[in-house]
N, C-alpha and C positions, 0 to 999 in steps of 0.2 A: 504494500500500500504506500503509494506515493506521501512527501506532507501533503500537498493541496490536499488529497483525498480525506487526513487524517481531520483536518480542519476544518472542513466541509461538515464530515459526519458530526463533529462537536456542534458546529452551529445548526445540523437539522435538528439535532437531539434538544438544543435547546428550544426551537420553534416548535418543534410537535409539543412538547409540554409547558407551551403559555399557559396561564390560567386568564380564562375569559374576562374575567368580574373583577380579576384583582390587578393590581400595578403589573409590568410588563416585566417581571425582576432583572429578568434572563436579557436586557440590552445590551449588556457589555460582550454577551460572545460573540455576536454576530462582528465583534470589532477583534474577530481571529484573522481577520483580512491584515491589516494592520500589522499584527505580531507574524505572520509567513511570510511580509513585508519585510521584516524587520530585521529576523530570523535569518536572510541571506546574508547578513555580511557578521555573522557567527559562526565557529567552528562546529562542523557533525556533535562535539558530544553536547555544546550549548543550544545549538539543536533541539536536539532529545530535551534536556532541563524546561525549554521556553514550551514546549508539548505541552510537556509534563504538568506545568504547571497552569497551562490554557485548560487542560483537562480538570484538574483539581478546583479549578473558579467555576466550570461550568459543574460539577459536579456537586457542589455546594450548592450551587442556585439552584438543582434540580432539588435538591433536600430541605428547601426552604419552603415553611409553612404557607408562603403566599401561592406557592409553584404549584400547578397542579395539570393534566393531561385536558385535551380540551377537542372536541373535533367539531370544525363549523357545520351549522346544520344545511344539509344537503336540499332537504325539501325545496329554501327557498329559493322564486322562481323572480326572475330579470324581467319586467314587461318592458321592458325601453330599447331603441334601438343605441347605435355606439356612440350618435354622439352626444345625445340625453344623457346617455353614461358620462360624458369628458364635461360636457358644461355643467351638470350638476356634482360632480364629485368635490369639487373644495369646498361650495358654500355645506353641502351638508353633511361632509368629515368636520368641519368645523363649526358644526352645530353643535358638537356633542352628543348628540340624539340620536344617531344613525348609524351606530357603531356596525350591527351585522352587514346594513345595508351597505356598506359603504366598504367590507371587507370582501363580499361579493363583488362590488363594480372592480377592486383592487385585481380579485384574482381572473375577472374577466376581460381588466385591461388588458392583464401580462398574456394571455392565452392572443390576442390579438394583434398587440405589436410590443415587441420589449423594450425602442428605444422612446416610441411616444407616451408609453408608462412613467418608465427611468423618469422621464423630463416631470411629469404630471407628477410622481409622486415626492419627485425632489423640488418641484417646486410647493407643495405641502408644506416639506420639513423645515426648506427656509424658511418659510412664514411664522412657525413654531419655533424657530431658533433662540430671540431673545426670551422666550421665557423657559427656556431647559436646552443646551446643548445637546442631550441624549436624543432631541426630536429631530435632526438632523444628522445626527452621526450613526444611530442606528440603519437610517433609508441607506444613505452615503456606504459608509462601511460594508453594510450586507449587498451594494453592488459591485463593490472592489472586490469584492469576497467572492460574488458569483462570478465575475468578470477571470479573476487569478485562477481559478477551482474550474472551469470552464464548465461550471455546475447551473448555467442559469433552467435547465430540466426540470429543476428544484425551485425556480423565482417562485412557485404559486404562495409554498411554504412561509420564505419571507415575508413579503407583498402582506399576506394576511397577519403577519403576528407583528407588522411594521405598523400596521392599519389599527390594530386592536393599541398600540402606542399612542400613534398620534389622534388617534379617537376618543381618549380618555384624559378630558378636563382639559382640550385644546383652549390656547391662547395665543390672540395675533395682535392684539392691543398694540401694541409697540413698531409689529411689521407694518399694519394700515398708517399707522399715523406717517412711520417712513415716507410710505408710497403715496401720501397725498402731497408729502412735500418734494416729493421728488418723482413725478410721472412719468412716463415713458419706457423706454427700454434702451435707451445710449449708455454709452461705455468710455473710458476711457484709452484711448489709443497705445499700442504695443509701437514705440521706435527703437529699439533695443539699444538706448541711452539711461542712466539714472542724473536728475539733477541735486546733487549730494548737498547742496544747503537750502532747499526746499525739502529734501525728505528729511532734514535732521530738524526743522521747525516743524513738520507735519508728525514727524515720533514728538517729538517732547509735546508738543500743544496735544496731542490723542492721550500720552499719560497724565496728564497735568489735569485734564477737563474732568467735570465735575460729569458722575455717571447720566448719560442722556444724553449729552451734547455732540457724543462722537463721529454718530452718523450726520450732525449738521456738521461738524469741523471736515469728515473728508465729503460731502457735498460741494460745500464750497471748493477747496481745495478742488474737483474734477473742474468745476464751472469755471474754476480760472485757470483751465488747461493743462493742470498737473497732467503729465503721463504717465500710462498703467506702472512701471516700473519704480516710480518715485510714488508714488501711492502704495502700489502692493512691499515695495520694501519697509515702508513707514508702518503699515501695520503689522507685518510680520517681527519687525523691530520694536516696535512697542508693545505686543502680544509677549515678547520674552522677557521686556524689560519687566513688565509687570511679574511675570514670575520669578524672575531675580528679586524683586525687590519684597512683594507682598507673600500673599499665604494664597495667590492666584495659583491655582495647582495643577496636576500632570493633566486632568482631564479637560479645564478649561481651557489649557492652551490647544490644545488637541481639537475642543472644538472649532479654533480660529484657523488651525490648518487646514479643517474641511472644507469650511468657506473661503478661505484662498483656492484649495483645486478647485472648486468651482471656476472661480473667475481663472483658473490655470487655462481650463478644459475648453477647448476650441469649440468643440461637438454640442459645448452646452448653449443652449437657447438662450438670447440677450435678456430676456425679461430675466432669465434669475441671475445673470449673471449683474444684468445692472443693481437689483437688490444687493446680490452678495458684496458688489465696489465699498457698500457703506453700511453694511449690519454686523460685519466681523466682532468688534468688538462693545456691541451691546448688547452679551449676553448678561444673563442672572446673575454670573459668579461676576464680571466685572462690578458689577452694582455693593455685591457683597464688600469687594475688598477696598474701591474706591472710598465706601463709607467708613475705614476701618485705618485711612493713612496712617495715622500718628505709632501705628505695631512695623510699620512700613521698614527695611533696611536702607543702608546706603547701598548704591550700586557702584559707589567708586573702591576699586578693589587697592587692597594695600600692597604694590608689587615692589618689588627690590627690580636690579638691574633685568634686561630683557635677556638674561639667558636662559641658556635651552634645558628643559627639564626633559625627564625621561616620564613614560606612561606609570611607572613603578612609584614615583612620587605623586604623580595625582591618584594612585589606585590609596596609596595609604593615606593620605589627607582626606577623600571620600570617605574611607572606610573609619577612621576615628575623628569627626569632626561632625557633631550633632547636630551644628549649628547651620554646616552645609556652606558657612563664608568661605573656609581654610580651602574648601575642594571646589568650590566656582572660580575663589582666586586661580590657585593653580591650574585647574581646566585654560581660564583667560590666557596666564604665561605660557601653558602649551601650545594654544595654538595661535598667539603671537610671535612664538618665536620659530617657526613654521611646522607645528604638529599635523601630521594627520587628522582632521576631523575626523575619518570615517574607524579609525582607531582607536582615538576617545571615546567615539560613540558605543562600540564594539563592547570595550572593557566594562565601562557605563552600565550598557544591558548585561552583561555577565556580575556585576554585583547584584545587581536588582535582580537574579534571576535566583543567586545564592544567598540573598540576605533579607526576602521578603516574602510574607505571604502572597498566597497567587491573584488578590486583589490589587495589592499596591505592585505588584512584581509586573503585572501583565499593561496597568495604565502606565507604569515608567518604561516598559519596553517600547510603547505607543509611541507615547511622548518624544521620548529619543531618536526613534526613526523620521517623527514628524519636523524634528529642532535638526538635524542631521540635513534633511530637506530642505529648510530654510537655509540651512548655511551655503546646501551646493548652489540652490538658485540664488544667491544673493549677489546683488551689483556692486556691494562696498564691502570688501573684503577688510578692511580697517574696522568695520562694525562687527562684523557678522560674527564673532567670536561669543556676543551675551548670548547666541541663542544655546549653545553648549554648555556653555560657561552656568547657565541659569539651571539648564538640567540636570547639572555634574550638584547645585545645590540642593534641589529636588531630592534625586537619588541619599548626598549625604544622610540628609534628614530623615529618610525611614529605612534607614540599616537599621537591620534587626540583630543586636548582639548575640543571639541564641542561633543566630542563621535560618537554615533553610525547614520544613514543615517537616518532623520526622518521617512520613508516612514519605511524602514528595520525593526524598531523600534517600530512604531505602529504595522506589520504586527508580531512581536514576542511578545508586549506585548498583543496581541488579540490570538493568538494563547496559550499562556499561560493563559487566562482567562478560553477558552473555553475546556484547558484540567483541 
């Protein structure tokens, strides 16, 4: 059995036993896309470990009192033709009310076209974005997931336990008022230049702004012809500043990566991509931690001369440093003094994969590959170092002194006997 396959079968295991009535628990596996992502630039036996412990998260959530098996009911029967199904499916997913109904037109999209779905239902999630990350990462994720797995056979499964998500206690408050202030579906232009002191006003003015103003400050900012690249750098720089600095964590910067592939994604349709230009970072957790400055760190690291360190010295400053400053500093001096990112990154997910339950182990693998990502598209390579540097703090901070989950543990070092 291939990984994709291995990863696949986790995330159907999780969708066959949604429980209908209760929360969605089971969102984070379908973001096994992610971690197979993630997993390539790890060795075979960290491999096995990052499985291992994908397995162990999903196998908890299947043991959890909310979780339960659940089979949509068949009987009911579609009177509409297709496109009654496409023009009423967002007002009345986002009724609330219409949860079956609405898991139906889902699975009768996909049976009809896969990419006019994709678009249809990720433009839902957007919509849902600022009031929960999970309403976009799970649609998002579960088609990267089906897309790598070449599993989309399988989309119906998704599609409906994505539906029974964003069907329950939807909120777009925040997406509408966006979209009245900002109409249409333009974008801002791809010249493959960055203007480096327009993006370094547009990151500090997006951290600095009081939570709500964000998506008016890059509004503006497109209207007075920022281009894509000094936009999308300024958020993707500000997205990490903020986890350097606050208690903004692995999974909400991970939602601001989603919403960047969007605006990455060529194939995707203007309307969401013009949303995504300006909703990245007004999610819920931003609101949280904005309200919360004064707990806030310095992001200026305390460095000594710019010489070159070895990965062995950021592995040990990570690894005893609770605070997580000692192991961002040094992550910064490695890779200013020309470290491998993709090295850092590597070592990074191999502590979090040895030193944390498979909760915090599996969102800092996410995370990593996602901040890993930012650094290789990034246009200012002088900057691009907080996005590592923030996750190397991350990881310090939920090292787990006692290590890895015994059970986990036996089950990787038995599999590495038997290879």
């Amino acid at each position: 059995m291939s990984w994709q396959d291995v990863y696949l079968l986790l995330a159907l295991a999780s969708a066959r036993w949604v429980d209908h009535r209760g929360p969605f628990i089971g969102h984070g596996t379908f973001n096994g896309g992610a971690v197979l992502r993630a997993s390539s630039i790890l060795s075979p036996r960290y491999k096995i470990l990052a499985v291992l412990q994908m397995a162990g998260y999903v196998f908890a959530l299947l043991r959890h009192p909310n979780y339960g098996p659940y089979v949509m009911l068949e009987s009911f029967e579609l009177a509409e033709d297709a496109s009654e199904t496409v023009s009423s499916f967002i007002s009345d997913l986002e009724s609330g009310e219409k949860a079956l109904l609405s898991e139906h037109r889902a699975a009768r999209l996909v049976q009809r076209s896969t990419q006019d779905s994709r678009w249809l239902m990720l433009w839902a999630a957007l919509r849902q974005y600022p009031e929960n990350e999970h309403r976009l990462l799970i649609v998002q994720r579960a088609f990267d997931l089906l897309d790598d797995t070449h599993g989309w056979r399988y989309a119906e499964a998704f599609y409906r336990a994505a539906i029974q998500y964003l069907g329950n206690r939807p909120q777009t408050i925040l997406a509408n008022q966006v979209l009245t202030q900002w109409p249409g579906d333009d974008c801002p232009e791809f010249t493959g230049t960055i203007d480096i002191k327009r993006c370094e006003e547009l990151c500090s003015n997006l951290v600095a702004a009081d939570f709500g103003q964000e998506a008016d400050i890059l509004m503006a900012s497109i209207r007075r012809h920022a281009n894509a690249e000094t936009v999308r750098e300024a958020i993707a720089l500000a997205s990490s500043a903020l986890l350097y600095s606050s208690a903004f964590d692995a999974h909400a910067v991970t939602g601001v990566h989603s919403v960047l592939d969007l605006v990455d994604d060529s194939r995707c349709p203007s309307n969401i991509r013009h949303l995504a230009w300006v909703i990245g970072l007004s999610s819920s957790r931003t609101r949280r931690q904005k309200q919360d400055r004064a707990r806030w760190t310095s992001r200026e690291a305390k460095l000594g001369p710019r010489a070159q360190i070895g990965l062995d010295h950021v592995i040990d400053c990570v690894m005893h440093d609770p605070s997580g400053q000692e192991g961002a500093a040094r992550a910064q001096q490695f890779l200013l003094s020309g470290g491998d990112p993709e090295q850092l990154a590597g070592v990074l997910m191999e502590i979090s994969l040895t030193t944390s339950e498979p909760f915090d182990a599996i969102h800092n693998v996410k995370m990593l590959w996602g901040l890993l990502n930012q650094t290789r598209k990034s246009l200012w390579p002088e900057r691009s170092w907080i996005h590592l540097s923030a996750g190397a703090r991350v990881v310090a901070m939920s090292v787990n002194p006692s290590g890895l989950r015994e059970d986990i543990d036996e089950q990787w070092r038995q599999v590495l006997f038997d290879v």
